[in-house]
N, C-alpha and C positions, 0 to 999 in steps of 0.2 A: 450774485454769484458766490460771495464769500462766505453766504448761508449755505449753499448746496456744499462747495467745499467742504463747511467745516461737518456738516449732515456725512461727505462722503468719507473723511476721517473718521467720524464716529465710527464707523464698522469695522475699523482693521482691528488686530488683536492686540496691537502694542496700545489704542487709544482706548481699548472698551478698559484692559488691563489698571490704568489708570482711574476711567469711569468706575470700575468695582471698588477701588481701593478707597476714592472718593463715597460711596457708597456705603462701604465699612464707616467710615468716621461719622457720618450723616447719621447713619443707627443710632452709632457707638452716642451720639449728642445728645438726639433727640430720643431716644428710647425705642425698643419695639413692645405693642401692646397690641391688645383688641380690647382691651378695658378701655368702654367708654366712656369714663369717667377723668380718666387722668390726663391731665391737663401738663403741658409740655412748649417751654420754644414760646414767645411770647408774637404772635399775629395778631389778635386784640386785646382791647383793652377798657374790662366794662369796671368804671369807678376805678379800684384801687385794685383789683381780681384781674389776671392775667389767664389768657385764653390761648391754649397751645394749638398744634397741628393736629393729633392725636382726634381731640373732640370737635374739632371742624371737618377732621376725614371723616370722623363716622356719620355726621349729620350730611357731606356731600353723598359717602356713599350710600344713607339709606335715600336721599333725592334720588339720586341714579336707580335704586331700585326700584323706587315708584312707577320712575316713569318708564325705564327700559320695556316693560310687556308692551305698553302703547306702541312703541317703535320697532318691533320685530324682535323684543333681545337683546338686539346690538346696539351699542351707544357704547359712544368712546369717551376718554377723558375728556379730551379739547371738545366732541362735541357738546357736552355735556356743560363746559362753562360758556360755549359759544350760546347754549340754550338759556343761559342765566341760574342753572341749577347751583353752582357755585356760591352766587351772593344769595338767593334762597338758602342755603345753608348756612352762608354768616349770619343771617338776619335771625332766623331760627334761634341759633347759639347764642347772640345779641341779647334777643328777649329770652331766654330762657333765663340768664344770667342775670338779667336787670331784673327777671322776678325772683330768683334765689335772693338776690340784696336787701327788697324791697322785705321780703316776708322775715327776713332777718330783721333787719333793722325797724318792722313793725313789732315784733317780738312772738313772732307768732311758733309754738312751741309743739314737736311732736312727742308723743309721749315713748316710752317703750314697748308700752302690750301695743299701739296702733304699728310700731314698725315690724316688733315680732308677727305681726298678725297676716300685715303685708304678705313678709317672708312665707310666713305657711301657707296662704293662699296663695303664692306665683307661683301660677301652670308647670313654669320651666324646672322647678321643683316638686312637682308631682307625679308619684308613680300609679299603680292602681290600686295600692291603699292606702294614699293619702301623704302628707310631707315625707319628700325623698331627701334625708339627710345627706346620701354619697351623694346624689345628684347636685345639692348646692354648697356642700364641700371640693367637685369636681369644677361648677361653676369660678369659686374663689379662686382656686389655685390657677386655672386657666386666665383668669386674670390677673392675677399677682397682686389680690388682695388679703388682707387679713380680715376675722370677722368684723373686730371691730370698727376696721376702715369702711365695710364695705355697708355695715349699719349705720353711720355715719355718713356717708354718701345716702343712702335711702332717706336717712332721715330729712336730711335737706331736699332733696326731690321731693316731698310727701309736704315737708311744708308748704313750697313751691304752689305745689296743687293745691293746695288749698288756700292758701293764698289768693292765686287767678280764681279761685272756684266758686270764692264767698263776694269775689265783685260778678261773676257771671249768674251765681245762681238766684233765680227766682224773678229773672229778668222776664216781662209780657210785655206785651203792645199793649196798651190804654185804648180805651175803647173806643175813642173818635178818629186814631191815628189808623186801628183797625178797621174800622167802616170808611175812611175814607182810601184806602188803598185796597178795598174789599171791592167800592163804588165802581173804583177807577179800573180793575181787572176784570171785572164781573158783568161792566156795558156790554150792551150784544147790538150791532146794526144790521139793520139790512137792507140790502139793494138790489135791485133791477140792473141786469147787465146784458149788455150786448156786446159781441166782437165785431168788427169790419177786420175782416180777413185781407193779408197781403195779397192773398192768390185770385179775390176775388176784386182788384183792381187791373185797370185795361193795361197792356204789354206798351211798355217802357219803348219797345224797339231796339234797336242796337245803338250806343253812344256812338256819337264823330269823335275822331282821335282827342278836338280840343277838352269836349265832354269828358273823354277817357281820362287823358293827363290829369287832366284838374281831379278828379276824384280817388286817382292813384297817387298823385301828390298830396292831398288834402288827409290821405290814410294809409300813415307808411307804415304804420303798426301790423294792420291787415296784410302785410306784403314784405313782415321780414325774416331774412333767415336765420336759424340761429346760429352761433358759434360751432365750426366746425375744427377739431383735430384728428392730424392724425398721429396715430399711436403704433408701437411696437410694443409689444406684450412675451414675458416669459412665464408663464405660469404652471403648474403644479398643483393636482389635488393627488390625496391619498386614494384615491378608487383609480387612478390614474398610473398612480408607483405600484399600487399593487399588481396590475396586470402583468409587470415585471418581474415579481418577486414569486419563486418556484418552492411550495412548500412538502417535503418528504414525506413518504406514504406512512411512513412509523408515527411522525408529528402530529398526521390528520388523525389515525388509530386511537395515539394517546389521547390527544384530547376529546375523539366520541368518549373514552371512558371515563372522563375528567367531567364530560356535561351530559352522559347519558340522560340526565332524568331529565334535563330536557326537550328530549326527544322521546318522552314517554308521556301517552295521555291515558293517567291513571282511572280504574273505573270505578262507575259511578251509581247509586242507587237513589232507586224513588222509595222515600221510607215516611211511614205512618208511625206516628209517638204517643205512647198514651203514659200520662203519669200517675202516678199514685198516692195518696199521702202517708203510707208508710207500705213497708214491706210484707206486712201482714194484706193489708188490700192487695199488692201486687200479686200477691201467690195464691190468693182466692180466686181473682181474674186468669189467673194460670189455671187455674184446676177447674174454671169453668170452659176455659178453649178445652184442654185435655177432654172435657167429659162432650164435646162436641159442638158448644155453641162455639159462633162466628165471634172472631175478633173484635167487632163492632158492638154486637150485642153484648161478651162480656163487662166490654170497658165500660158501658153507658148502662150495665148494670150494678156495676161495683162504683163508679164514679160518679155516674147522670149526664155526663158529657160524651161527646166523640172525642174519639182520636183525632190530635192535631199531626194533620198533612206537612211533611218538611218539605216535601218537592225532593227534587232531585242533588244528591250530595254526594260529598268525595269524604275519605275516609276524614280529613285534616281536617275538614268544616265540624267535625263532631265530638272536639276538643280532649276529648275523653277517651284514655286511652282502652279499658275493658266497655264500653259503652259500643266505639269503631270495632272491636274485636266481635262484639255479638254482632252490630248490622253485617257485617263485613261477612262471616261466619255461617250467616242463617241463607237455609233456601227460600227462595220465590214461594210467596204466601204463606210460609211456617212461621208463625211468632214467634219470637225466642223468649228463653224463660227471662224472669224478671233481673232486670240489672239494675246496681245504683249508679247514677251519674248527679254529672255537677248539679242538676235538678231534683235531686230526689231519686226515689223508686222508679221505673221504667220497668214498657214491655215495649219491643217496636216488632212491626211485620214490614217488609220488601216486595213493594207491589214489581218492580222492576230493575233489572241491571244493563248497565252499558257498560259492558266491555271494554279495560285497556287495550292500551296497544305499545307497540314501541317501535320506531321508524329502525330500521336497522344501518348499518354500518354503508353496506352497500347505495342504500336508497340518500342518504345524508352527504356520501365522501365530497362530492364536486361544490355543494353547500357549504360543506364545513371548512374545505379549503379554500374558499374563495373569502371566506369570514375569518381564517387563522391569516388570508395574507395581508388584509385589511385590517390587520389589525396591528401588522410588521410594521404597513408601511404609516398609520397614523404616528409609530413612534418613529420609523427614520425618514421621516418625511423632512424631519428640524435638523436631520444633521443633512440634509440636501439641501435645507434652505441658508444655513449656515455654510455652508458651501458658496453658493451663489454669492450670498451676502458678503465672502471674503475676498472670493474673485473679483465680484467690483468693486469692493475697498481699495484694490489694487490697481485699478484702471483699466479694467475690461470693460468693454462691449456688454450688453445686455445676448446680444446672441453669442458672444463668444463664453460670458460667464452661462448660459444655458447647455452652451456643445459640451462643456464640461462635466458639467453634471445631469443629460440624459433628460433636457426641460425641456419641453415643444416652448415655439417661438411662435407667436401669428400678431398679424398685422392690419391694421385696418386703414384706409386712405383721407376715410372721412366719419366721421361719429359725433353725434349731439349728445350734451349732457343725456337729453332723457333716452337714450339710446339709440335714435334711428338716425339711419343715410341721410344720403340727400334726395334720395330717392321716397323718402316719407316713414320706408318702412323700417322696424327693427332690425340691428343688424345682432347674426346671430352669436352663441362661443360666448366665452371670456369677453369680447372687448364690451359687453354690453351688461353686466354682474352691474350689481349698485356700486359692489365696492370698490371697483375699479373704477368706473366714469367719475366714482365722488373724487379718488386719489390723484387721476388722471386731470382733471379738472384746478384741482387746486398747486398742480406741477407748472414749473417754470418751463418753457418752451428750449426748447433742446434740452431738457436735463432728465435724468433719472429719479425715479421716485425713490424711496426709502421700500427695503424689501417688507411685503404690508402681507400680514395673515387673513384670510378668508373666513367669514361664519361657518364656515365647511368643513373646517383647521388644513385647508390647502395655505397656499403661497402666491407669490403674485408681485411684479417689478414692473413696473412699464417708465416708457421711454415717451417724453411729445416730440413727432417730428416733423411737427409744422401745426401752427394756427389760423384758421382762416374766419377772423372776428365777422359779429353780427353785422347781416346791414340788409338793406332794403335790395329785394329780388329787382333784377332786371323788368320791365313793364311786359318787353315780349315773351321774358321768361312765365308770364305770371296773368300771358293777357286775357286769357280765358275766362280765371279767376275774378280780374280783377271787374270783367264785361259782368259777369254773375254777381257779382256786388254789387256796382255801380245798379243793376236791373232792382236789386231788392232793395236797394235805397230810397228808388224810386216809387216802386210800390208803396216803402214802408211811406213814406213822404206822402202819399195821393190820402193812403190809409189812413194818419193822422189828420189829413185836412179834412175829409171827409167826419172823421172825430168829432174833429172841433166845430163841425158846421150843425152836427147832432146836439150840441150840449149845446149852443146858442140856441137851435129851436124849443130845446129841453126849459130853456131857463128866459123863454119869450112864453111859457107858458102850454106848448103842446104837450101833450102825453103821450109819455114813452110806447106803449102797448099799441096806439095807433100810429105815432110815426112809424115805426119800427118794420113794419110790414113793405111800407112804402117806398124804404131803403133797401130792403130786400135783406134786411137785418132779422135775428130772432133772439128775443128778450127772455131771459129766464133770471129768477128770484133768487138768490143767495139764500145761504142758509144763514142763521141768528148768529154773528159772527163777532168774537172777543180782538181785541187788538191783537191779541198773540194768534191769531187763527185758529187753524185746527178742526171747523169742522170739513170735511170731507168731501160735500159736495155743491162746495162753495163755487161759482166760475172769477173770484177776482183775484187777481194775482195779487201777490205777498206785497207786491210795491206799490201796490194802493189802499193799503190797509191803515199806512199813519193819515194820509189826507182825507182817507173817508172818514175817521175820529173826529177830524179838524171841520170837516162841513155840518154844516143844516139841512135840518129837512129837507127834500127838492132839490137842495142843488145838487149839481151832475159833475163829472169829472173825466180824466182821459187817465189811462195807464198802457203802457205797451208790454204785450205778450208775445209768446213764442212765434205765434202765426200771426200776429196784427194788435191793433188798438183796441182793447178794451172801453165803452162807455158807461158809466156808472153812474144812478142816482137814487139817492139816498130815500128812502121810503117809510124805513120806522129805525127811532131809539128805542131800544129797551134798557131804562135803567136797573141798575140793581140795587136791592136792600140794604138790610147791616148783615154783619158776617156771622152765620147762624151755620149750623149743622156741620157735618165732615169737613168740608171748603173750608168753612170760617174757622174750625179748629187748627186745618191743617195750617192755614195763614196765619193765624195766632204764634204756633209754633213756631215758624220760619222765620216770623219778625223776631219774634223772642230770641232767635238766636242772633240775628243779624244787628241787636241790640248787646248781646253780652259779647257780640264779637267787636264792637264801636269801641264798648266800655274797654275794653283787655287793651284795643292798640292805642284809646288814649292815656290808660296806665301806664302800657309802653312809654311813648313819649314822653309824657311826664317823669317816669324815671330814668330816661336817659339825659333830659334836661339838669336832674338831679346830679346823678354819680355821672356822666360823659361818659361819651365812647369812643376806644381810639382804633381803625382799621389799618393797618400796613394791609392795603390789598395790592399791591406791588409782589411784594412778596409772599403773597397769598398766593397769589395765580404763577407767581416764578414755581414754586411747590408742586403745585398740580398742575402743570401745562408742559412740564420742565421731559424732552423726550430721551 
C-alpha cells in the first residue's frame, strides 16, 4: 500500500515539480550525450577503467532495438530488464572493455592512414561522391567531440578488433573433429511404423462416479480455472477524441491547399530510349525518322541495337530536367528531336500516356476533415491524459476522474489474463488490449494503476475490483469434460497395451509386415531420417527420434501420437562418410566459428581474472527501472 501511495503522489504537480528539479541535477551530474563513447558516473568497473551510464544505456538501448521487432515494437524498460536485456548489455560493455585493455597492454598499435582510412570509408560519412566532410563534422559536433578525441576513440576500437580478430581468425575444425560431428549429423535410419489408433479401440463406457473422482482428482491440471478479475477501465484513444472535435470549413480548404499534390495522381508515360554515343549519331538517327523510317529501324541503324523500353514513368523518375521536358512535351509516337541527358545523347518516343488527375476539394472535404481532427486530437489527447492523471493524484475515483474529462468508463466482471470470460470466450473493447490485461494483472487488488499509454498513443487507467484466484473447476461444473477425458484415457491406455504387446511379438522374432495385417494394423517405411528430422514423409513422431538413434537393428519401440501409439522398428542404418561437398563445407564453417567463438569467451575470462570486474548492478537497475 505504501508503494501505490507513494505511485499516487508521484502524479500531483507539487511532486512531479520536485521529480523535474531532481532530474535537472541528475543531467546537470551525469551529463547529456548520444556520444557513445563517453563514459560517465562510475557502474562498473573493468581493471582500473571506470564504465559510466552513458555507455551502458547505449549497449541496453541498441539490445532493445534488437529485439523489439520480435515483439510487436513494443517493449518497455522494466520489460526489457525483466527479459535479461539489461545484463546482456553489461556483459557486452564487460568484454568490450576487457578487450580494449587487453590489446593495450599487448601493445598492439593502430596506425594513422588505418584510422584515417576507417574514417573515409564509414557509410555514415558518405555522400554520393564519396567522403562527406559536413557529414562527419556534423557527426562530431553532434557528439561533443573534437577531431582529435574522436580519432582517438577509433583508434582504440580498431585496436580492439583486431585484437579479438587475430585470436579468431583462421580458426577450422581438424579434420577428425569434422568427420566425426559430420558421422554423427549425417546418420540416416529408417523404420517400419505402424499406429494403433485411440479411436480404433472398444468404448470405455461411461465411468461410476468412484471412476470419475479418482481421475478428476488425479488431474487437477485438466480442470483448472484461471485467475479471474475484475476491472474498471477508463480509456481514451485519439480516433475516439476526435469524433469530438469539430474542424472549420476555412481549416479543411487551407489545408487541401497546403497538401494538394497529394491528391494529385500526376501522369504518366510509356517511353522507349535509344542512346547515342555522341550528338552527331543522334541527329543522323533524327534525320533518318524525318526522311521516313521507323523509329526502330533508325536506331538499329545508326546504333545496331533496339531502343531500350523504360516501361511506364512519371515525369520525377527521369531525373533530368530538359530530358522530362521533351518526354513530357512529345505526342504519341512522334520522337523528339535529340536531347542530352545524364546518359549521353538521346532520342525517346511515347508509346502511351495516363492521364493525371486531381481528386477535387469537394470529393476530399469529409476525408480531409476527419484526418485534420485526428490529428488535434493525437496532440490534445496528453493534455486529457494529464487531466485524468491529476484528478486522481488528488483522490478521485477513476469514474469520477473520467466524468471530468469526457473518458468512457467500461467494466468487465470477469477477465483472464489471456483475454477471455468465463464463458471461454474473448471478451470484447478495451478490457481485452495486451496492454491493459499485462497492466491490469500486475495491479494490486483494489488499487489503481498508473495512467499507462497505448501502442495506439491513446490512454488507459484501470481499477481491480475483485480477484477471483486460480483453482480447480467444480467436478459437476466440468463433468462432461472430465467423462471425455477420463474415455481418452482409456483408449489412450488399451492403445499403448496393445503397443507394447506388438513390440514383444516384434522382438520374439515375428515380422512386422505379417503381423501387422493381423492386428488390423498397417505398416509403412519412414523415409532415411537424420536425428534432426525433416524429411517430410516420415510417419514417426519428433519424440521418438532420440530412442530410435539409441536402438539396434530389429528392435521395436512405442512413441505416442496425436491419434494413438505409434510402433516402430528399426530396419536399416545408413552411416555417413567424412564431410565432403557443400555439407562438409558448410559444417566446416560453422565449427570454425563456434571455435573462434570458445576462443574470444575464453580471452574473456582470462582477462577478467587478470584486471577484475566490479558491477554495482544495484544501482544499475535503480537507473533504468527507476519510474
Amino acid at each position: 500500500m505504501a508503494i501505490q501511495a507513494l505511485r499516487r503522489g508521484s502524479k500531483s504537480w507539487v511532486v512531479k515539480g520536485i521529480l523535474i528539479l531532481i532530474a535537472i541535477s541528475f543531467a546537470a551530474f551525469f551529463g547529456v550525450s548520444d556520444n557513445p563513447f563517453q563514459r560517465t558516473t562510475q557502474l562498473v568497473k573493468v581493471g582500473s577503467e571506470d564504465v559510466g551510464v552513458n555507455e551502458i544505456a547505449t549497449a541496453f538501448n541498441r539490445e532493445m532495438q534488437n529485439i523489439a521487432p520480435l515483439l510487436g515494437g513494443q517493449l518497455t524498460t522494466e520489460q526489457a530488464v525483466r527479459l535479461g536485456l539489461l545484463d546482456q548489455a553489461i556483459s557486452r560493455v564487460v568484454a568490450r572493455n576487457l578487450f580494449e585493455l587487453g590489446a593495450r597492454d599487448s601493445g598492439v598499435v593502430i596506425g594513422t592512414q588505418q584510422v584515417a582510412g576507417a574514417i573515409r570509408s564509414s557509410p555514415q560519412f558518405q555522400s554520393g561522391v564519396g567522403f562527406d566532410r559536413l557529414a562527419y563534422e556534423t557527426y562530431l559536433a553532434r557528439n561533443g567531440l573534437s577531431e582529435g578525441e574522436f580519432v582517438a576513440l577509433l583508434s582504440q576500437d580498431l585496436s580492439r578488433q583486431q585484437y579479438v580478430g587475430s585470436i579468431r581468425a583462421g580458426q577450422t575444425a581438424p579434420r577428425p573433429l569434422l568427420d566425426t560431428v559430420y558421422r554423427y549429423r549425417e546418420e540416416r535410419r529408417v523404420a517400419d511404423v505402424a499406429v494403433v489408433l485411440d479411436a480404433a479401440m472398444a468404448d470405455p463406457g461411461t465411468p461410476d462416479e468412484t471412476a470419475l473422482m479418482s481421475y478428476y482428482d488425479g488431474h487437477p491440471d485438466a480442470f483448472m480455472a484461471p485467475e479471474y478479475r475484475a476491472l474498471t477501465i477508463a480509456a481514451l484513444s485519439p480516433e475516439e477524441l476526435a469524433l469530438e472535435i469539430a474542424v472549420d470549413e476555412a481549416e479543411v480548404a487551407e489545408a487541401y491547399e497546403l497538401r494538394r499534390v497529394s491528391y494529385e495522381t500526376p501522369e504518366r508515360r510509356t517511353v522507349d530510349q535509344a542512346l547515342f554515343e555522341d550528338q552527331a549519331s543522334a541527329q543522323r538517327a533524327a534525320a533518318l525518322i524525318g526522311e521516313g523510317r521507323t523509329f526502330d529501324g533508325a536506331v538499329e541503324e545508326v546504333t545496331g541495337e533496339a531502343p531500350i523500353a523504360l516501361g511506364e514513368v512519371g515525369r520525377a523518375e527521369l531525373f533530368d530536367v530538359a530530358v522530362a521536358d521533351a518526354v513530357f512535351g512529345a505526342a504519341v509516337d512522334t520522337p523528339t528531336a535529340p536531347v542530352e541527358g545524364p546518359f549521353g545523347w538521346a532520342i525517346y518516343r511515347v508509346s502511351a500516356v495516363s492521364p493525371g488527375s486531381v481528386r477535387t476539394f469537394e470529393e476530399v472535404r469529409e476525408e480531409l476533415a476527419a484526418e485534420l481532427a485526428l490529428e488535434r486530437a493525437r496532440d490534445d489527447i496528453f493534455e486529457v491524459m494529464n487531466t485524468v492523471d491529476d484528478v486522481l493524484a488528488g483522490g478521485a475515483s477513476i469514474e469520477e476522474a473520467a466524468s471530468a474529462s469526457a473518458v468512457r468508463v467500461v467494466t468487465t466482471a470477469a477477465i483472464a489474463q489471456d483475454g477471455t470470460g468465463r464463458d471461454g470466450q474473448r471478451v470484447g473493447g478495451v478490457a481485452s488490449e495486451s496492454a491493459v490485461l499485462e497492466i491490469a494483472f500486475a495491479t494490486e487488488n483494489g488499487f489503481d494503476s498508473l495512467v499507462s499509454e497505448t501502442p495506439a498513443g491513446g490512454f488507459f487507467v484501470v481499477r481491480v475490483d475483485g480477484v477471483t484466484e486460480a483453482a480447480v473447476r467444480p467436478l459437476d461444473e466440468v463433468r462432461d469434460d472430465a467423462i471425455a477425458a477420463w474415455q481418452a484415457d482409456q483408449r489412450r491406455t488399451a492403445a499403448q497395451a496393445k503397443a507394447d504387446a506388438v513390440v514383444d511379438q516384434l522382438e520374439a522374432g515375428e515380422v512386422f509386415t505379417r503381423l501387422a495385417p493381423t492386428l488390423g494394423l498397417t505398416v509403412s517405411r519412414s523415409a532415411p531420417i537424420t536425428r534432426a528430422g525433416g524429411a517430410e514423409d516420415t510417419t514417426l513422431p519428433a519424440a521418438m527420434l532420440a530412442p530410435l538413434f539409441d536402438a539396434r537393428s530389429g528392435d521395436a519401440l512405442t512413441g505416442d501420437t496425436e491419434v494413438g501409439v505409434a510402433v516402430a522398428q528399426l530396419v536399416e542404418v545408413r552411416r555417413a562418410g567424412t564431410a565432403t561437398g557443400e555439407a562438409g563445407e558448410t559444417l566446416r564453417s560453422g565449427l570454425g566459428v563456434g571455435l573462434a567463438n570458445d576462443l574470444e569467451a575464453q580471452l574473456g575470462a582470462a582477462l577478467q581474472s587478470d584486471y577484475g570486474v566490479e558491477v554495482d548492478r544495484v544501482a544499475i537497475e535503480n537507473i533504468f527501472t527507476v519510474n
